[in-house]
Structure formats: C-alpha cells, structure tokens
N, CA, C and O atoms as a CHARMM CRD file, in Angstrom:
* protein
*
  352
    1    1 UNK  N     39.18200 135.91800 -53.21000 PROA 1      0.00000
    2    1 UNK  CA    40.02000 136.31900 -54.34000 PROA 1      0.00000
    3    1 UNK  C     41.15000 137.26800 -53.95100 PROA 1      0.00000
    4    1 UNK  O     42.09500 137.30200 -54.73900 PROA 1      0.00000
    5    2 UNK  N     41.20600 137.98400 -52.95100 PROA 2      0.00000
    6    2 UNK  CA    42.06300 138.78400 -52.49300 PROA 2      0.00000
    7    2 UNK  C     43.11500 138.47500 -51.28800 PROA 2      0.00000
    8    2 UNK  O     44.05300 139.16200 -50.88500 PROA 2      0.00000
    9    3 UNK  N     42.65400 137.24800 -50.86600 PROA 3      0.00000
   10    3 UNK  CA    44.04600 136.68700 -50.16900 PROA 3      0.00000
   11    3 UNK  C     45.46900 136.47000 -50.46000 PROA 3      0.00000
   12    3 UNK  O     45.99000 135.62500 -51.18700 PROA 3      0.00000
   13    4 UNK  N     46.00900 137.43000 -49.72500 PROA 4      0.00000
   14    4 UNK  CA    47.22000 137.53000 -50.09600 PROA 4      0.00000
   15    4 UNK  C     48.19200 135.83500 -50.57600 PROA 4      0.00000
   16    4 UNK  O     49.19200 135.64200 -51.26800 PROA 4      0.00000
   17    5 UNK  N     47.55200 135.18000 -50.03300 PROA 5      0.00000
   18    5 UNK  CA    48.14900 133.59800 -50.63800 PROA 5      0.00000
   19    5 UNK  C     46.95000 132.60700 -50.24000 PROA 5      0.00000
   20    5 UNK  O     46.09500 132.62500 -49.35400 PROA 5      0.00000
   21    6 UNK  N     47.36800 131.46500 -51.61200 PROA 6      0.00000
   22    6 UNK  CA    45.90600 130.53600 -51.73800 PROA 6      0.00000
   23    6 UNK  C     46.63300 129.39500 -51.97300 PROA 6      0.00000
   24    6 UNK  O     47.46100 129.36500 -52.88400 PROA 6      0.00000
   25    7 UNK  N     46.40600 128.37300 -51.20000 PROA 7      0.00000
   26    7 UNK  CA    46.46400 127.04100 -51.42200 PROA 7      0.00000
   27    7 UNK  C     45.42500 126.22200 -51.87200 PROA 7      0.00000
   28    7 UNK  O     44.30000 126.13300 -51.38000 PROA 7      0.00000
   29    8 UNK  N     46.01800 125.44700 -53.14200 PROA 8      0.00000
   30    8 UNK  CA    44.52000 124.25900 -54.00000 PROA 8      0.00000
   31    8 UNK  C     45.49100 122.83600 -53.32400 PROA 8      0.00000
   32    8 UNK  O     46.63100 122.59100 -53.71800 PROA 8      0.00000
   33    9 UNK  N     44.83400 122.09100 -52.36000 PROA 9      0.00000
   34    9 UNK  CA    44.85600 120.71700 -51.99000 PROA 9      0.00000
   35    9 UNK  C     44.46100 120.04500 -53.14500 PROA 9      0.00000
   36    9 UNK  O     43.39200 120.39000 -53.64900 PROA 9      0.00000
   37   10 UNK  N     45.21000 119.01300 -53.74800 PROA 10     0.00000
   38   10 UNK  CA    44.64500 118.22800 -54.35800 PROA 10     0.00000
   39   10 UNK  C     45.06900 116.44300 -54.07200 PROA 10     0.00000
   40   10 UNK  O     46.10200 116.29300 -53.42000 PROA 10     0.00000
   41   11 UNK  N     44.74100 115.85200 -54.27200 PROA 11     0.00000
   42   11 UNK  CA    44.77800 114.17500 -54.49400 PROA 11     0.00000
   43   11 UNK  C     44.45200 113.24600 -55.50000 PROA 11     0.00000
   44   11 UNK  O     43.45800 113.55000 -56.16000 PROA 11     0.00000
   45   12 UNK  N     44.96600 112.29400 -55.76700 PROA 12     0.00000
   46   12 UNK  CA    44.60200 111.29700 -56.95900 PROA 12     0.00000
   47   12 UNK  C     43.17400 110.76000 -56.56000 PROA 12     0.00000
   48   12 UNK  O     43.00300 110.32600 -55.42100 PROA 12     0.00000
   49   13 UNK  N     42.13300 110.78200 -57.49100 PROA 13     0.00000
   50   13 UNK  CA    40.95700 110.13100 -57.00700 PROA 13     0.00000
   51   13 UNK  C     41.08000 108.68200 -56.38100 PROA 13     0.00000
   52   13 UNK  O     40.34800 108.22600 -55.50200 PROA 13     0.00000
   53   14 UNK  N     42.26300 107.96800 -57.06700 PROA 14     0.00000
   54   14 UNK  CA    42.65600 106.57600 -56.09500 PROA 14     0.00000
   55   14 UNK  C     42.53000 107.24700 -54.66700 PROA 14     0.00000
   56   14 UNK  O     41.75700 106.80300 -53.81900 PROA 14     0.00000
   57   15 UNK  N     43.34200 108.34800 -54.46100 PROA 15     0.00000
   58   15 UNK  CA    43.85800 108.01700 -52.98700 PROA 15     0.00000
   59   15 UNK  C     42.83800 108.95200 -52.51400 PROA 15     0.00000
   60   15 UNK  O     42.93600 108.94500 -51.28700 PROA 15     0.00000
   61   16 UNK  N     41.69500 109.93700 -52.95300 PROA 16     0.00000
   62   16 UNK  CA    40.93900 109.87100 -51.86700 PROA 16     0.00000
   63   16 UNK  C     39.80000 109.20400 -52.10800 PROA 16     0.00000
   64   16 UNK  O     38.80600 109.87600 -51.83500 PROA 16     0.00000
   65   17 UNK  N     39.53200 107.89700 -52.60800 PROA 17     0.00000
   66   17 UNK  CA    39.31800 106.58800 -52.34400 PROA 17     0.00000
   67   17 UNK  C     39.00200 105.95000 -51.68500 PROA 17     0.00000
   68   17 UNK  O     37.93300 105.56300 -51.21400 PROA 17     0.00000
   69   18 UNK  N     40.61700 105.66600 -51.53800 PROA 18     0.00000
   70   18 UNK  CA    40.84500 105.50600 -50.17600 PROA 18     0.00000
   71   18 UNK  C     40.81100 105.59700 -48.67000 PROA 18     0.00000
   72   18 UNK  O     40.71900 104.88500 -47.67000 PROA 18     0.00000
   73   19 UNK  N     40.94600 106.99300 -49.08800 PROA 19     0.00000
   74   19 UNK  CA    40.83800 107.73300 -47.76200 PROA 19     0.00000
   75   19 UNK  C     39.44500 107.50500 -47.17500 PROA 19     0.00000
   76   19 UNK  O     39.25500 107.30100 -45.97600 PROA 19     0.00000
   77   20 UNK  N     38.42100 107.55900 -48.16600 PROA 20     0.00000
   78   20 UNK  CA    37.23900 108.13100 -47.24700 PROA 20     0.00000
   79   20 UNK  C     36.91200 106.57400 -47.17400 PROA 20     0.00000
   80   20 UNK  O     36.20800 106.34500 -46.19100 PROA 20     0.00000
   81   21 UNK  N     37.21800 105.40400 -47.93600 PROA 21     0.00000
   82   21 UNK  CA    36.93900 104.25900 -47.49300 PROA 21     0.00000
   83   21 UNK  C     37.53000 103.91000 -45.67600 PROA 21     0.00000
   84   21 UNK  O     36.82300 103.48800 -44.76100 PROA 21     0.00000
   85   22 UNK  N     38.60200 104.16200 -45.63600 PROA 22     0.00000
   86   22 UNK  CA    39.45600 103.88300 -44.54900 PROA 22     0.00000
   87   22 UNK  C     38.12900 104.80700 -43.49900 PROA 22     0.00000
   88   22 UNK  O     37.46600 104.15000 -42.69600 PROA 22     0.00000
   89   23 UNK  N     37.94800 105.98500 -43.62000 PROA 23     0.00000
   90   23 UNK  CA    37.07400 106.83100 -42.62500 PROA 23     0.00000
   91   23 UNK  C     35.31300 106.19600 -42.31600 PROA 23     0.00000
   92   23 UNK  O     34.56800 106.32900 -41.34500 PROA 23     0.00000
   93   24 UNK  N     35.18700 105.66300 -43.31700 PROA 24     0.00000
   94   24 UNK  CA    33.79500 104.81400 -43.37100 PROA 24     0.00000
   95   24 UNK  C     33.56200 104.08700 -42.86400 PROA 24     0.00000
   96   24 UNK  O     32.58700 103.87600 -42.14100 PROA 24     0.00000
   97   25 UNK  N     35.03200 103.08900 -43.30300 PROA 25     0.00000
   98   25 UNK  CA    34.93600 101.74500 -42.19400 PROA 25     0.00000
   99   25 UNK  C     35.35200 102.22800 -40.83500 PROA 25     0.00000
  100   25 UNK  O     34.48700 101.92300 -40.01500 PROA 25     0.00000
  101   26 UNK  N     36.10700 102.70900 -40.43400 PROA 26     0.00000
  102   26 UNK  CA    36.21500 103.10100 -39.53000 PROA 26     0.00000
  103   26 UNK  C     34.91000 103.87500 -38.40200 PROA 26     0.00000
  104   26 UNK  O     34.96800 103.93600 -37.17400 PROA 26     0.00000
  105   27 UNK  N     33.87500 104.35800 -39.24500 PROA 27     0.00000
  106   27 UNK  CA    32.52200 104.22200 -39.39200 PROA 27     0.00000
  107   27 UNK  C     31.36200 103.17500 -38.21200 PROA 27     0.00000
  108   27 UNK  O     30.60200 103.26500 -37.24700 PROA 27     0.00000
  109   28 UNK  N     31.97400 102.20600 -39.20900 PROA 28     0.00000
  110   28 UNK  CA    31.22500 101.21000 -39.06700 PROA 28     0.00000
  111   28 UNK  C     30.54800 100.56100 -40.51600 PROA 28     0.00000
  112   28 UNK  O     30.29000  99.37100 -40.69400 PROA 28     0.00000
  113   29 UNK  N     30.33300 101.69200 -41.50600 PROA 29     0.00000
  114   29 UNK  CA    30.05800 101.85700 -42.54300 PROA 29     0.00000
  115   29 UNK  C     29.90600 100.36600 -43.52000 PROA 29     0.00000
  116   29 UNK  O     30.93100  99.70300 -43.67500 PROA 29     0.00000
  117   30 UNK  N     29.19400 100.10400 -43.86600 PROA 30     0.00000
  118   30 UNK  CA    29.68400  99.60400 -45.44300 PROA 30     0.00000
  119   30 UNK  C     29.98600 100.04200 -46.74600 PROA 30     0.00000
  120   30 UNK  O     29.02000 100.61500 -47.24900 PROA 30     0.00000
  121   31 UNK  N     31.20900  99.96700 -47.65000 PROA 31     0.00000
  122   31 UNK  CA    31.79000 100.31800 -48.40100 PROA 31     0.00000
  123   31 UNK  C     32.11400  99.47300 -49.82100 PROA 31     0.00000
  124   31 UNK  O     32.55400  98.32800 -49.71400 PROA 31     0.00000
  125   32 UNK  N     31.91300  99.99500 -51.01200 PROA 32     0.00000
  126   32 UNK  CA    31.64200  99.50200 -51.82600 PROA 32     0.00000
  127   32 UNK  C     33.82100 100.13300 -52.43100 PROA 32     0.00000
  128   32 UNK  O     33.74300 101.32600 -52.72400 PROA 32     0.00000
  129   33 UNK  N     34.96300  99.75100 -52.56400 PROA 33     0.00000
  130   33 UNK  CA    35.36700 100.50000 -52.78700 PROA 33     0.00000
  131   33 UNK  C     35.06300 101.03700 -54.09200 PROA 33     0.00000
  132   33 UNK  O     34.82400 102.22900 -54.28600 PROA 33     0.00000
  133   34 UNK  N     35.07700  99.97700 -55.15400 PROA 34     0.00000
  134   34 UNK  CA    35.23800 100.96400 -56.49800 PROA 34     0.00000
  135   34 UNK  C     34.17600 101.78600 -57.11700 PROA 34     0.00000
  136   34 UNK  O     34.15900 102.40800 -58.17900 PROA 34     0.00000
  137   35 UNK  N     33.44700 101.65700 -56.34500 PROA 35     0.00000
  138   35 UNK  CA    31.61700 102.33300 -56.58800 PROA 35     0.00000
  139   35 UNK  C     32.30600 103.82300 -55.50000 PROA 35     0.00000
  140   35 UNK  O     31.96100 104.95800 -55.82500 PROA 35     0.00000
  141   36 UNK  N     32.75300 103.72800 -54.91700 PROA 36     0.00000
  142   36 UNK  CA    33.48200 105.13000 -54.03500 PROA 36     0.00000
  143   36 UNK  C     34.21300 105.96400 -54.95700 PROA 36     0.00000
  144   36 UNK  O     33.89500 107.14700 -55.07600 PROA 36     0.00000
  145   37 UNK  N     35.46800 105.30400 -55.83600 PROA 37     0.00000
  146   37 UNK  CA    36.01000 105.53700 -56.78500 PROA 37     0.00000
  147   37 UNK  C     34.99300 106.15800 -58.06300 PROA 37     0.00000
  148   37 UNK  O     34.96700 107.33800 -58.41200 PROA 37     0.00000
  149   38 UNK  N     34.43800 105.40000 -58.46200 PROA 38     0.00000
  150   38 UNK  CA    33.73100 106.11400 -59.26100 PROA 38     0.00000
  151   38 UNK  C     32.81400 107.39200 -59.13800 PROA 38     0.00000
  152   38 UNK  O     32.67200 108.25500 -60.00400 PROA 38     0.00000
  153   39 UNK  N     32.13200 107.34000 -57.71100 PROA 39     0.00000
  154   39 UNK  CA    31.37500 108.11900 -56.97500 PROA 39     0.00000
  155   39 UNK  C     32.24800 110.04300 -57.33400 PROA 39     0.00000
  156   39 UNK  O     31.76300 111.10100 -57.73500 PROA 39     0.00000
  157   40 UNK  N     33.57200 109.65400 -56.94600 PROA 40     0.00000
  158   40 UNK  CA    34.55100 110.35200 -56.76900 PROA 40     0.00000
  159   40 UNK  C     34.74000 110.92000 -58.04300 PROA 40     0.00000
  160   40 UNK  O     34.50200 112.12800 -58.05900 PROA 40     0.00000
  161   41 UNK  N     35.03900 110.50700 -58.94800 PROA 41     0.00000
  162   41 UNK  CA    35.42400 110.80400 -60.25300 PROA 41     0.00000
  163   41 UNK  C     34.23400 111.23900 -61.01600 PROA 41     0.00000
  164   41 UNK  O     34.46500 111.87000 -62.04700 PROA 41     0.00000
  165   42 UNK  N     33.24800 111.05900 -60.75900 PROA 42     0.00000
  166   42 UNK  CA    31.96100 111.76600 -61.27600 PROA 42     0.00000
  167   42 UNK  C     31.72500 113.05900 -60.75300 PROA 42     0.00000
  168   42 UNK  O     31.48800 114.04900 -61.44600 PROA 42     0.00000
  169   43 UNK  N     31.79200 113.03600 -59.56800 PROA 43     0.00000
  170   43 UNK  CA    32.05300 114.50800 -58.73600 PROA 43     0.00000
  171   43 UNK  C     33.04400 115.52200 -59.01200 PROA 43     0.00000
  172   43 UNK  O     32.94000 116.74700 -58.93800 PROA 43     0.00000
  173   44 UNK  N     34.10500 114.73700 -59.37000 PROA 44     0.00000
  174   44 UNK  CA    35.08700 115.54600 -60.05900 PROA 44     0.00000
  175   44 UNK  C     34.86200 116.17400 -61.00000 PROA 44     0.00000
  176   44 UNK  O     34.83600 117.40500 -60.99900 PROA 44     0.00000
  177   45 UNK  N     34.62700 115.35800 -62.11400 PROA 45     0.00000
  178   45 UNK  CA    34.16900 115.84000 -63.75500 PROA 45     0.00000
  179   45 UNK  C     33.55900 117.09500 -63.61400 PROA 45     0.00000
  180   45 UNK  O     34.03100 118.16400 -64.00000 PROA 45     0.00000
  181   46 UNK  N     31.76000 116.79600 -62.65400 PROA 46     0.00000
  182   46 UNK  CA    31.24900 117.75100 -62.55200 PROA 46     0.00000
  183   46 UNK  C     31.50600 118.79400 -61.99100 PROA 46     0.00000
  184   46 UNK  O     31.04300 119.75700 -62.60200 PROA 46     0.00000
  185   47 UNK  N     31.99900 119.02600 -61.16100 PROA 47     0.00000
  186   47 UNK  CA    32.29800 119.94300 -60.03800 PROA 47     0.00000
  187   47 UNK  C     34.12300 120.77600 -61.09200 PROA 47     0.00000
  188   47 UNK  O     34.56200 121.86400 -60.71900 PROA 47     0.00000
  189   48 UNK  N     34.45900 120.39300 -61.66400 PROA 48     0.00000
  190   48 UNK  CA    35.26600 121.04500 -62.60300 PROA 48     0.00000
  191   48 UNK  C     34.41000 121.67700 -63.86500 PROA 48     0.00000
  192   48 UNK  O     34.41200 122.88300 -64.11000 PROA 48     0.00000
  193   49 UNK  N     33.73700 120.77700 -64.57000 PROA 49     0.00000
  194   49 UNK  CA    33.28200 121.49600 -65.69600 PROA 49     0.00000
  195   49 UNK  C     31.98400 122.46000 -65.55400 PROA 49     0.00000
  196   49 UNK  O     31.63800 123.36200 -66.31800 PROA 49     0.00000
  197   50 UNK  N     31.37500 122.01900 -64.37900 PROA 50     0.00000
  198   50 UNK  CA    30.32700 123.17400 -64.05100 PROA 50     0.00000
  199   50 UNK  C     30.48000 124.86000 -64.38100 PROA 50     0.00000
  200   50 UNK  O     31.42500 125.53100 -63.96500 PROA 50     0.00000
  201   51 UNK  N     29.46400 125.34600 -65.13400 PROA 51     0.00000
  202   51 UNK  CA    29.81500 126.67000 -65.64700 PROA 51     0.00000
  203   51 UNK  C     29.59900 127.77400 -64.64700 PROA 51     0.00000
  204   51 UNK  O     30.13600 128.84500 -64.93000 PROA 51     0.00000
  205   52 UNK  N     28.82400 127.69800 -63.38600 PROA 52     0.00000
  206   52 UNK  CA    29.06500 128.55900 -62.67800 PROA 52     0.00000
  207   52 UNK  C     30.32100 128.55000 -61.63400 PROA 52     0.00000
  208   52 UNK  O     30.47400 127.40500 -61.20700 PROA 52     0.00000
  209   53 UNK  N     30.71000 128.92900 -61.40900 PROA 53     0.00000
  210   53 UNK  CA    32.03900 128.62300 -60.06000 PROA 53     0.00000
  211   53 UNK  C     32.73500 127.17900 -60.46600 PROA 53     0.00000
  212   53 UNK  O     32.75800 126.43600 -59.48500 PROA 53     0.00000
  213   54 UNK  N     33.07300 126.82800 -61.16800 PROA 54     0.00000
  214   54 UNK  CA    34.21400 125.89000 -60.96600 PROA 54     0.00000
  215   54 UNK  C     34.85900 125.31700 -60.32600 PROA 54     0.00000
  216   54 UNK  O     35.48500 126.15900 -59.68300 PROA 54     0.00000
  217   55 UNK  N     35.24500 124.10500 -59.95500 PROA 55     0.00000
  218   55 UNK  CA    36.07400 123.68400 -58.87800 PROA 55     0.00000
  219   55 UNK  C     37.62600 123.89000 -59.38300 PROA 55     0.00000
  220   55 UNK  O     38.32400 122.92100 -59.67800 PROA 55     0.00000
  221   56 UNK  N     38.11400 125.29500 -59.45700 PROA 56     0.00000
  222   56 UNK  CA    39.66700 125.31700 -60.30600 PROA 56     0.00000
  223   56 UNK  C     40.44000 125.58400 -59.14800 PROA 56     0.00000
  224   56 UNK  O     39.88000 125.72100 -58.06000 PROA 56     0.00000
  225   57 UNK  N     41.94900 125.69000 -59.29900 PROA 57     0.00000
  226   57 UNK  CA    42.88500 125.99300 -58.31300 PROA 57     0.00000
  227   57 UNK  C     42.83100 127.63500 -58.83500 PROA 57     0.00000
  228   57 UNK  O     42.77300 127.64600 -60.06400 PROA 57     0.00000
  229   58 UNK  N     42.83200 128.64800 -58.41100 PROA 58     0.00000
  230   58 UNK  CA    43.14000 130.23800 -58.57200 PROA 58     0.00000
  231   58 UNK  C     44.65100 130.06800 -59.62200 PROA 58     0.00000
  232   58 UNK  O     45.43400 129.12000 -59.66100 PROA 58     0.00000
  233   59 UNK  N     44.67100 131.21100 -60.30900 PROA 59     0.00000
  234   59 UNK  CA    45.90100 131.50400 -60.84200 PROA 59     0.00000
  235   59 UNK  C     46.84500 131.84900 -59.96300 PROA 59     0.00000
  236   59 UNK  O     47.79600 131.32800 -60.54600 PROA 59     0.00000
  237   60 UNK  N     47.14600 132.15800 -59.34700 PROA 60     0.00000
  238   60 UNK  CA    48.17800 132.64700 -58.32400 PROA 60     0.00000
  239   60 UNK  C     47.92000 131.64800 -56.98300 PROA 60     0.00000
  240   60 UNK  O     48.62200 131.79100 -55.98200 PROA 60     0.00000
  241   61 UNK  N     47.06000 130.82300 -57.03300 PROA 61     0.00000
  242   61 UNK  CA    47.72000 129.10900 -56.15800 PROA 61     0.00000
  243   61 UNK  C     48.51000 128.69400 -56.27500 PROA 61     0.00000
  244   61 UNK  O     49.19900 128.84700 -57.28400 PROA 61     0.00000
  245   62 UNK  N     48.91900 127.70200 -54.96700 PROA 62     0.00000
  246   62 UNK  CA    50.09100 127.21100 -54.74500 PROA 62     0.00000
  247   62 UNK  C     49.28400 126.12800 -54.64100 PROA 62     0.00000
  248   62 UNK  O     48.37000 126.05000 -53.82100 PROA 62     0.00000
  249   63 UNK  N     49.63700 125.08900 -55.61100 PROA 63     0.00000
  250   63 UNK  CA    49.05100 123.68000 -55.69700 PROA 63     0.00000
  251   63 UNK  C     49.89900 122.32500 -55.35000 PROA 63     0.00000
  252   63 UNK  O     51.00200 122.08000 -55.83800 PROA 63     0.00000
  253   64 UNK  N     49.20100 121.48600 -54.42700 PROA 64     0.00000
  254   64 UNK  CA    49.69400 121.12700 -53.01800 PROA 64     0.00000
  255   64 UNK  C     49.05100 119.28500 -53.39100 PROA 64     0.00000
  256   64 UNK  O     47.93200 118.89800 -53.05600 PROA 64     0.00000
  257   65 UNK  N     50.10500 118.40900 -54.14000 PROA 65     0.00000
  258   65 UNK  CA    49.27300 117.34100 -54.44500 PROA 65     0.00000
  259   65 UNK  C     49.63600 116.56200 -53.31400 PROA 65     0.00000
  260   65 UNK  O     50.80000 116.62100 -52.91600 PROA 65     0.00000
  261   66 UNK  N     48.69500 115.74700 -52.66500 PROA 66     0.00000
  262   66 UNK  CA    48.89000 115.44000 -51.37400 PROA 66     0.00000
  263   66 UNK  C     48.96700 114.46700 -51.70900 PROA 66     0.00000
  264   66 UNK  O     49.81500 114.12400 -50.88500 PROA 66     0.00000
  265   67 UNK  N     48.72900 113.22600 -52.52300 PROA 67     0.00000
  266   67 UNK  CA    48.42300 111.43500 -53.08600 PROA 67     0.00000
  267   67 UNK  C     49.19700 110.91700 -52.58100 PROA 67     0.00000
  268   67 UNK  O     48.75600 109.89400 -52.05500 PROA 67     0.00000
  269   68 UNK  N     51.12300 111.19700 -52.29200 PROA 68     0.00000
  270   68 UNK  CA    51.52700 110.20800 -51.57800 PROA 68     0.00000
  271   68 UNK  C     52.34500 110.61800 -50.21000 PROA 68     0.00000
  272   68 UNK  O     53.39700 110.27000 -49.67300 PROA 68     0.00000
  273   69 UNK  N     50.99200 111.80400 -49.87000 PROA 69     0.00000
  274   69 UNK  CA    51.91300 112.85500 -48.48400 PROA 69     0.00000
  275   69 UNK  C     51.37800 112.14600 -47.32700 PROA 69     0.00000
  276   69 UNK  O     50.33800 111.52100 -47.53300 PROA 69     0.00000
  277   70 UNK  N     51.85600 112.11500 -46.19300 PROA 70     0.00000
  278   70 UNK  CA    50.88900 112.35000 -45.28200 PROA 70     0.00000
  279   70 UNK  C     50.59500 113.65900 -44.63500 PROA 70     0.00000
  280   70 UNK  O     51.46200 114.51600 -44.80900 PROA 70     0.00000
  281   71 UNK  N     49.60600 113.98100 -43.95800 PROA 71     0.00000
  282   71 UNK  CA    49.04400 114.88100 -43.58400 PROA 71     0.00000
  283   71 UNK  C     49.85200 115.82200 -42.84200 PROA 71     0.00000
  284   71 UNK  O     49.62400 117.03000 -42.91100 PROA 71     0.00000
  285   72 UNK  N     50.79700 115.33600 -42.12600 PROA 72     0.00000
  286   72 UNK  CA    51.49500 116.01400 -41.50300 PROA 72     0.00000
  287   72 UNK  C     52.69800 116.76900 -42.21100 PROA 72     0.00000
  288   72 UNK  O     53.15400 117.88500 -41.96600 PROA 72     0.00000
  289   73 UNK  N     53.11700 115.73900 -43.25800 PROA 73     0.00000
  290   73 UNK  CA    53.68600 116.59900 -44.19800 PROA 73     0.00000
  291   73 UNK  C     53.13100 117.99400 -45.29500 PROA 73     0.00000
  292   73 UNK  O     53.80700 118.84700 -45.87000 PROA 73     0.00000
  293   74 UNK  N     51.96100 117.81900 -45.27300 PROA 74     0.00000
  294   74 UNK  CA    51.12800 118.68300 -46.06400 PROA 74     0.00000
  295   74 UNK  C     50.84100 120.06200 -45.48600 PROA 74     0.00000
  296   74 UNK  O     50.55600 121.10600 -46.07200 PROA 74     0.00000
  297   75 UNK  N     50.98700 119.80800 -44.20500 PROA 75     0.00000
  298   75 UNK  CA    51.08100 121.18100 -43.25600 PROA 75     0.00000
  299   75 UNK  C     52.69400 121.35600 -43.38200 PROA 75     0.00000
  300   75 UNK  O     52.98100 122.51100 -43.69700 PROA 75     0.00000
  301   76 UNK  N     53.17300 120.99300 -43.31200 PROA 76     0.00000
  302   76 UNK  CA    54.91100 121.62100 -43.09300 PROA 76     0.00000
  303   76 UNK  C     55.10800 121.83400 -44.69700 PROA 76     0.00000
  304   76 UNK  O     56.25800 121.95700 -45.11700 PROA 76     0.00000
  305   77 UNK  N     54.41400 121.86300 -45.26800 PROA 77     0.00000
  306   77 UNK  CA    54.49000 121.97100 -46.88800 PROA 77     0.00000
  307   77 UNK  C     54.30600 123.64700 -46.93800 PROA 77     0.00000
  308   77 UNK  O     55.02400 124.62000 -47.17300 PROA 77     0.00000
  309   78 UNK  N     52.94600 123.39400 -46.58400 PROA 78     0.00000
  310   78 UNK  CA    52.19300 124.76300 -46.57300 PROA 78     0.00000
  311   78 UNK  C     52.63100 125.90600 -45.73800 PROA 78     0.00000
  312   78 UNK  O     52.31600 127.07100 -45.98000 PROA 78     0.00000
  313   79 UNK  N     53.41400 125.50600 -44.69000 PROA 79     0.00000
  314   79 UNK  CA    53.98000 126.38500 -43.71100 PROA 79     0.00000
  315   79 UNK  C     55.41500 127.24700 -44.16400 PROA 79     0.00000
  316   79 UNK  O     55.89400 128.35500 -43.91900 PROA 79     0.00000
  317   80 UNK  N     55.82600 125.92100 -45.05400 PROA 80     0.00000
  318   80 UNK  CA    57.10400 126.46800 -45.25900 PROA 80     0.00000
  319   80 UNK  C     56.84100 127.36700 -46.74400 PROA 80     0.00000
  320   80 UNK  O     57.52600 128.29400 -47.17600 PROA 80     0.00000
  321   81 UNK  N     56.03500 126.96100 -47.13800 PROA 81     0.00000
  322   81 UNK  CA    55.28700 128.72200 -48.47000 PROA 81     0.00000
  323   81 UNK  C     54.71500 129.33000 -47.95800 PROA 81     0.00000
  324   81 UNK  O     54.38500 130.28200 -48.66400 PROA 81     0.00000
  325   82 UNK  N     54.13200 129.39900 -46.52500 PROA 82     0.00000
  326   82 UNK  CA    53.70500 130.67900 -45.98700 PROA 82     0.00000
  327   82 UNK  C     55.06800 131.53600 -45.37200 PROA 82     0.00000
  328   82 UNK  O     55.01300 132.76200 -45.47000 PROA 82     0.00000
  329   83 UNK  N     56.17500 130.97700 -44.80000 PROA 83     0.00000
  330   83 UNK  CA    57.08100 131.55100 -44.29100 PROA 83     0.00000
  331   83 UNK  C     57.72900 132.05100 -45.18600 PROA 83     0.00000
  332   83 UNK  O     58.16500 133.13900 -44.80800 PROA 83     0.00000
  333   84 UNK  N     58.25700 131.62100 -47.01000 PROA 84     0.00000
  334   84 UNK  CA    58.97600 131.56000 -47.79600 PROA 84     0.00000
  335   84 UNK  C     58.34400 132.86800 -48.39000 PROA 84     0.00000
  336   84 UNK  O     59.09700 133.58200 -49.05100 PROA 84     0.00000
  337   85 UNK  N     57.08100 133.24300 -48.22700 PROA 85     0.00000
  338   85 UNK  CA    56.12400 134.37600 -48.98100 PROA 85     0.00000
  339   85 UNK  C     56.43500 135.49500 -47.41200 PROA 85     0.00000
  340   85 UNK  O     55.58600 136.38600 -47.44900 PROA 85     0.00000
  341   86 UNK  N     57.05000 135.60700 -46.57300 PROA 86     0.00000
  342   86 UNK  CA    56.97100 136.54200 -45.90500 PROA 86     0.00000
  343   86 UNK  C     56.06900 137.03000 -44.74300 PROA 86     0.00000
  344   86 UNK  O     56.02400 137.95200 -43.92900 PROA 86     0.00000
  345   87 UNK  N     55.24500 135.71200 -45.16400 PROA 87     0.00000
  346   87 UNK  CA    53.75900 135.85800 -43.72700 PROA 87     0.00000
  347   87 UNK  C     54.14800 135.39600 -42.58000 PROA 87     0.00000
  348   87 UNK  O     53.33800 135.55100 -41.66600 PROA 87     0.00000
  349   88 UNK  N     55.14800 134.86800 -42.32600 PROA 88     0.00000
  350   88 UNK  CA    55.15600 134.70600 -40.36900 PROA 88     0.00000
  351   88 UNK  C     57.16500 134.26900 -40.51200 PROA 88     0.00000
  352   88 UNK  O     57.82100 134.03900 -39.49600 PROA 88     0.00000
C-alpha cells in the first residue's frame, strides 16, 4: 500500500484465453478453448467480488490494459510512467 507507484495489468478475458491456451499447447497440454474462457471469467467474478481482499486495481494505480499489447510494449509502457513519475 505504500509504494510509491503501483501498476494493475489487466487483459480482456478473450485474450488471456488465449494466452494461456497458446502456453498449454505449447505444453503439450490438451485444451478445451472455451471451457478456458469460461474457467477465466468465473475466476474473475470471484476473485473481484470476494469480500476479503479483492482483486481491485489501488486508487492511485496506473492501469495498464495489455489485450492488444505485446509484452514488450507493456514494459516500455510501464517504464515510461516510471521515468515520467521521477523514479529513474
């Protein structure tokens, strides 16, 4: 709670979906996708409306939707609001 700056990652449940389908098979895995999708979106619900700890972004986050970033952009995202805030 006291970090001077907080980043909330977020993504469209499509695209991390996706993602973890792509990491599964890659696996070896078998993958159901839309049973992943749903998997996902149930986790969500809960993991937001849960009354102890919440899955929320902080009020003073910098919220970072990644759905049509790539990764590498998501760091030069974050770098350039850490530099823009005065930290390096």
């Amino acid at each position: 709670p006291a970090a001077p700056l907080k980043f909330f990652l977020t993504a469209s449940a499509g695209e991390r979906a996706q993602r973890r389908y792509k990491q599964l098979i890659a696996k070896g895995e078998s993958v159901n996708l839309p049973r992943l999708l749903e998997d996902i979106k149930e986790r969500d619900a809960r993991d937001s409306s849960r009354e102890v700890s919440p899955l929320l972004p902080a009020e003073d986050a910098i919220i970072i939707d990644s759905t049509a970033v790539p990764i590498a952009d998501v760091f030069q995202l974050a770098m350039q609001k850490v530099k823009e805030k005065g930290f390096i």
